[in-house]
C-alpha positions in Angstrom: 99.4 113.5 81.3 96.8 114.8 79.0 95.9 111.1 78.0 95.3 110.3 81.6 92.5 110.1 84.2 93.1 111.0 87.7 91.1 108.7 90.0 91.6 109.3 93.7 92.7 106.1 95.7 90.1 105.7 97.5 87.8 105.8 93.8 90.1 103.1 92.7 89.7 100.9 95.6 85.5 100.8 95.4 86.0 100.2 91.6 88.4 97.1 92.4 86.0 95.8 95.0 83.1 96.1 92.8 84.8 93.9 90.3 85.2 91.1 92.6 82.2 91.4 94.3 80.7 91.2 90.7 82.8 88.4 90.0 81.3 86.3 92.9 83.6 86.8 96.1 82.5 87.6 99.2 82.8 90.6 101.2 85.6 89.6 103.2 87.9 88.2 100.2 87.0 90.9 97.9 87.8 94.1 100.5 91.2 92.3 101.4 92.1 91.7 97.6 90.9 95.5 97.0 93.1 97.2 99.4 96.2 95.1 98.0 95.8 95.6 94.5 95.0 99.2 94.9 98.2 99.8 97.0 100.2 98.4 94.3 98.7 100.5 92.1 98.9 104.2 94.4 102.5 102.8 95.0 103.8 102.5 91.0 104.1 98.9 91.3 102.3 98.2 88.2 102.7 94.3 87.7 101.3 93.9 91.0 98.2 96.4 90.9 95.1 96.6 88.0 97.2 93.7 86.0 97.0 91.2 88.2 93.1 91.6 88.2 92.0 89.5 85.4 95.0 86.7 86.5 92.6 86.2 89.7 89.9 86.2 87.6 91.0 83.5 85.2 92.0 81.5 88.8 88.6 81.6 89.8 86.4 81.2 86.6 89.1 77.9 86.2 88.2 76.6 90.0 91.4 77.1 91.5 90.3 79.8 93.9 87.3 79.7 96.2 85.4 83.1 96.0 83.7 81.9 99.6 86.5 81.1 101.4 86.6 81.8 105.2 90.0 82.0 106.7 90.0 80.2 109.9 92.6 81.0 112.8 94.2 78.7 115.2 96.1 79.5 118.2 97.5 77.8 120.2 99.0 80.5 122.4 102.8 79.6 121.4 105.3 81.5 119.0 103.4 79.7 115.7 100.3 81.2 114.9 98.4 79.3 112.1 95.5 80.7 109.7 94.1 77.9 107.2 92.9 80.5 104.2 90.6 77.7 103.2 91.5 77.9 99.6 91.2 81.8 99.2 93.5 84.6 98.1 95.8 85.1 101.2 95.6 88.9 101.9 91.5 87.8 104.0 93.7 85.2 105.9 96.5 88.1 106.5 94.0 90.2 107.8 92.7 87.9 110.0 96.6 86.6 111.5 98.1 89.6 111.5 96.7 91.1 115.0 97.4 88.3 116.7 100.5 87.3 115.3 101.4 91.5 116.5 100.3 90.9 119.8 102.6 87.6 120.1 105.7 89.2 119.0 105.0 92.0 121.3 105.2 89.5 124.4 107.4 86.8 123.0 109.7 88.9 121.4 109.3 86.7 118.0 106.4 85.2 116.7 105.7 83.5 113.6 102.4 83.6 111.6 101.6 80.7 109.2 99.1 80.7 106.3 98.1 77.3 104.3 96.1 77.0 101.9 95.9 80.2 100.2 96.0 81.3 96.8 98.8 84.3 96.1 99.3 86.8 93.5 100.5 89.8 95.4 103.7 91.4 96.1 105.1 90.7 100.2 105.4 94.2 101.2 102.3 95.0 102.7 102.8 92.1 105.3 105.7 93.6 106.6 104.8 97.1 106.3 101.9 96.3 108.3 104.3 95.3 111.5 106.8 97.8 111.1 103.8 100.7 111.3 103.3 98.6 114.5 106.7 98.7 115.9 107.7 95.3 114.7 111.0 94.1 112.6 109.2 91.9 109.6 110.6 88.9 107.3 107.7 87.0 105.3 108.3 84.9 102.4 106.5 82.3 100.4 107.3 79.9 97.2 105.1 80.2 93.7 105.2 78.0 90.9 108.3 76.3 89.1 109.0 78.7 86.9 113.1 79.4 87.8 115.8 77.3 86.9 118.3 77.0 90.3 122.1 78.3 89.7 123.6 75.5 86.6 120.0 74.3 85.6 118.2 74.6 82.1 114.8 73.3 83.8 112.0 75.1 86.3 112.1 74.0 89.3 111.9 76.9 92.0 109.2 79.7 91.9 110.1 83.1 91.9 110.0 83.0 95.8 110.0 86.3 96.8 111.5 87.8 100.0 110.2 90.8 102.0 111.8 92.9 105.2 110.5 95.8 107.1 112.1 97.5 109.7 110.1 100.2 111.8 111.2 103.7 112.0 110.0 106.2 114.4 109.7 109.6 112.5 109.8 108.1 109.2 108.1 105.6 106.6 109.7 102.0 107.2 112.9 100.6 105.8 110.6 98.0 102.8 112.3 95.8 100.5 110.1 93.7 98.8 112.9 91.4 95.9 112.1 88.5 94.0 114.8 85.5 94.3 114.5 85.4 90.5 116.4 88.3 88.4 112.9 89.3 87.7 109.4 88.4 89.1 107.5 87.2 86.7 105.1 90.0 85.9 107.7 92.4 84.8 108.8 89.9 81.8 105.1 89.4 81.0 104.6 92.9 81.1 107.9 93.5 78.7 106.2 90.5 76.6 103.0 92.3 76.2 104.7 95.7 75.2 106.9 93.6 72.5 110.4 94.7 74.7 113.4 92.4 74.9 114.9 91.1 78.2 117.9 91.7 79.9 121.1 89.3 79.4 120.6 87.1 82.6 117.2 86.9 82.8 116.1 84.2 81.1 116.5 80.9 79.2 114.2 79.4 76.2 112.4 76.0 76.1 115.9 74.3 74.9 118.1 75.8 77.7 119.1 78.5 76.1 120.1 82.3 77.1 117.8 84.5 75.7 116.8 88.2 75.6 113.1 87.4 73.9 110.2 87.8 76.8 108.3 85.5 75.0 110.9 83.0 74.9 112.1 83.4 78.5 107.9 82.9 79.6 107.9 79.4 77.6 111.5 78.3 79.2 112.6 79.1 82.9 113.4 82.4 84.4 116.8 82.5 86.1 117.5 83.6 89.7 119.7 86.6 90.3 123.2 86.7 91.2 123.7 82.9 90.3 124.0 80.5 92.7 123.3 83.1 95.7 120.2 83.9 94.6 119.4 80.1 93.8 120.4 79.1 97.2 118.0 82.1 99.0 114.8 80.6 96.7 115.4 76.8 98.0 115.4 78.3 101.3 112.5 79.2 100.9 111.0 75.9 99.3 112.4 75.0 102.7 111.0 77.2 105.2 108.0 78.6 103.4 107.0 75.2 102.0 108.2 71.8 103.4 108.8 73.5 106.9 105.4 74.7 107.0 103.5 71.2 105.5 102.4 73.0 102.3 103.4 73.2 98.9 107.0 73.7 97.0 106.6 75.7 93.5 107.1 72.4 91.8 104.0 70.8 94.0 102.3 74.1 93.1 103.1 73.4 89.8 101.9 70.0 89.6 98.4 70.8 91.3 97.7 74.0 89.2 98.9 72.6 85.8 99.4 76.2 84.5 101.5 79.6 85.1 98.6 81.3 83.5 97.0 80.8 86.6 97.6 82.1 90.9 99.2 79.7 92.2 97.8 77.6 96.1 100.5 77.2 98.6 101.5 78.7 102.0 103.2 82.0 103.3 105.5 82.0 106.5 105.8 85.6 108.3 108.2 86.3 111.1 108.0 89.3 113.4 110.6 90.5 115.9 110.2 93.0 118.9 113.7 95.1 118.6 112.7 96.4 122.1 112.8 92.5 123.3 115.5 91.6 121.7 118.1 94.7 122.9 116.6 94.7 126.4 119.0 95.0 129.2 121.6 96.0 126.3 123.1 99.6 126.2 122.6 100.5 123.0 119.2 101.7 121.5 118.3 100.0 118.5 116.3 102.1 116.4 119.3 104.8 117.6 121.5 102.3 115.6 119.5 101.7 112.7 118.9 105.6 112.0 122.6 106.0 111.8 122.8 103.5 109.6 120.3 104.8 107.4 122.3 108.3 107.9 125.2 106.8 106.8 124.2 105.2 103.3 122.2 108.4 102.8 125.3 110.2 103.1 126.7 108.5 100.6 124.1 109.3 98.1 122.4 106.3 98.4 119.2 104.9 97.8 117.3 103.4 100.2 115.0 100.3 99.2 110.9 101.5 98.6 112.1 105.7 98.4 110.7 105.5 94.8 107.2 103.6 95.9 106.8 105.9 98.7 107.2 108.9 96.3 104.8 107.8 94.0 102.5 106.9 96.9 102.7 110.8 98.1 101.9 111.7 94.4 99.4 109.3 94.4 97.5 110.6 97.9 97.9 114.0 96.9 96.9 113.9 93.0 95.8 110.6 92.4 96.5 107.6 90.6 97.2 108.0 86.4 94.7 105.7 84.4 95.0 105.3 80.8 92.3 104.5 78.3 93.1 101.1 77.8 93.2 100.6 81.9 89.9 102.5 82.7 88.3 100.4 80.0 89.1 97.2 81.6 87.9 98.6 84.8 84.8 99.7 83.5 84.3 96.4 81.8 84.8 93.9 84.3 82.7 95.9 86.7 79.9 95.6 84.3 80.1 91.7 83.1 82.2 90.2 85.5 83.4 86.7 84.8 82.1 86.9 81.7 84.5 89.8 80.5 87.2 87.1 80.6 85.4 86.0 77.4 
């Protein structure tokens, strides 16, 4: 990698927090952001990590985020724990939710933790992850923006609703998948748009309704979902659960309010945690006994369990830090240094 810098993780998270403290956020939005973007980044996910910095950016310098905002909990002491993110970016209102809504599951069994009001551009995983390290079974979702025509559509209508599950292990990393309902999330065709690469068959239609393999094309029509109608039916669930069942926005109310894709999108986030210890109590059969013989069993195989590939790169990131090109470090360098006004 002689045309890449090494920066340790730790490097790369002060540099990220720098940039939106520069930028105007306060302490509490801009550590949270950090520590999510940087984790993309130390975990190879690269359409979630340094790129999505200037996206967040451009939703603040256009008004759509609020670099102030001050998540506020309320609990109620049921199974529905609620944080209003006050029109921030949704990993401060996360922080804030998530030891409570750990402590509920613990005693309930199940617990849910709602967040309204919060701007998102970051992958699921960490939410889940996050409970799983703390014993806890994890299922969070949330809507975006209509960008995805549904299963016999030409039209968006459903975001790119993403889907994430963790389940805990005891001597080993949790079982993570973090999917998008869409055959792609969005970031990874803008990304294959900015390095002039053609899509997939499947992934995609153009402004008229038409397949097509040009990124370009696909951004300015409507994304499709994966696997058809199955994968159409999982993303209006969550429209369902993660937006009307919730009382925030669908992708297409997203949509409407934002009046861009260029742009984070504001709507809500539903998380569900489960004790397995609740739940199999008084049963014979141990459950995490049961899941690692599972996990045994499709590893036998030679299979591939979901997030092996992030975790490596996380270990090769911890050990010999993250890879930075030119091009990267000198975004970095600049936005620490001008801020908002980098965006030009």
């Amino acid at each position: 990698m002689d045309d890449k810098t090494m920066v340790t993780v730790a490097e790369l998270g002060r540099m990220v927090e720098s940039i939106f403290m520069r930028a105007g956020f306060n302490a509490q939005q801009a550590v949270a952001i950090a520590r999510i973007i940087t984790a993309a980044e130390r975990d190879g996910a690269k359409s979630h990590g340094i790129y999505r910095i200037e996206g967040c950016l451009r939703t603040l310098a256009a008004g759509k985020v609020l670099a102030h905002a001050r998540p506020e909990l309320i609990d109620e002491g049921s199974g529905v724990i609620r944080v209003l993110a006050d029109g921030g970016f949704s990993p401060a209102a996360l922080d804030l939710g998530l030891p409570v809504l750990t402590a509920r599951a613990e005693k309930l069994g199940l617990a849910a933790l709602v967040i309204n009001d919060c701007v998102h551009y970051s992958a699921l995983w960490p939410e889940v992850e996050a409970l799983a390290e703390r014993g806890l079974a994890g299922l969070a979702m949330c809507p975006s923006y209509a960008a995805v025509a549904p299963a016999g559509g030409v039209r968006p209508l459903l975001g790119t609703n993403p889907i994430a599950f963790a389940w805990p292990r005891a001597a080993a990393a949790p079982y993570v998948f973090d999917l998008a309902t869409s055959a792609a999330a969005r970031g990874e065709i803008e990304l294959l748009a900015r390095a002039g690469k053609p899509l997939p068959q499947g992934w995609a239609l153009d402004a008229e309704g038409t397949p097509t393999t040009d990124a370009d094309a696909g951004l300015a029509g409507a994304l499709l979902p994966f696997g058809g109608h199955k994968g159409s039916a999982l993303a209006t669930m969550v429209e369902l659960l993660a937006g009307a069942m919730i009382g925030d926005l669908t992708s297409q109310s997203a949509l409407d309010e934002l009046g861009s894709l260029d742009l984070a999108p504001r709507h809500g986030e539903l998380i569900l945690a489960f004790s397995p210890a609740r739940f199999a109590a008084g049963r014979p059969a141990d459950p995490q006994v049961q899941a690692e013989a599972l996990f045994d069993a499709m590893l036998g195989q030679g299979a591939r369990l979901p997030g092996q590939r992030r975790l490596a790169a996380r270990a090769r990131a911890e050990a010999e830090g993250i890879a930075l090109d030119a091009a990267e470090l000198a975004l970095l360098d600049r936005l620490q240094r001008e801020g908002l006004a980098a965006l030009g």
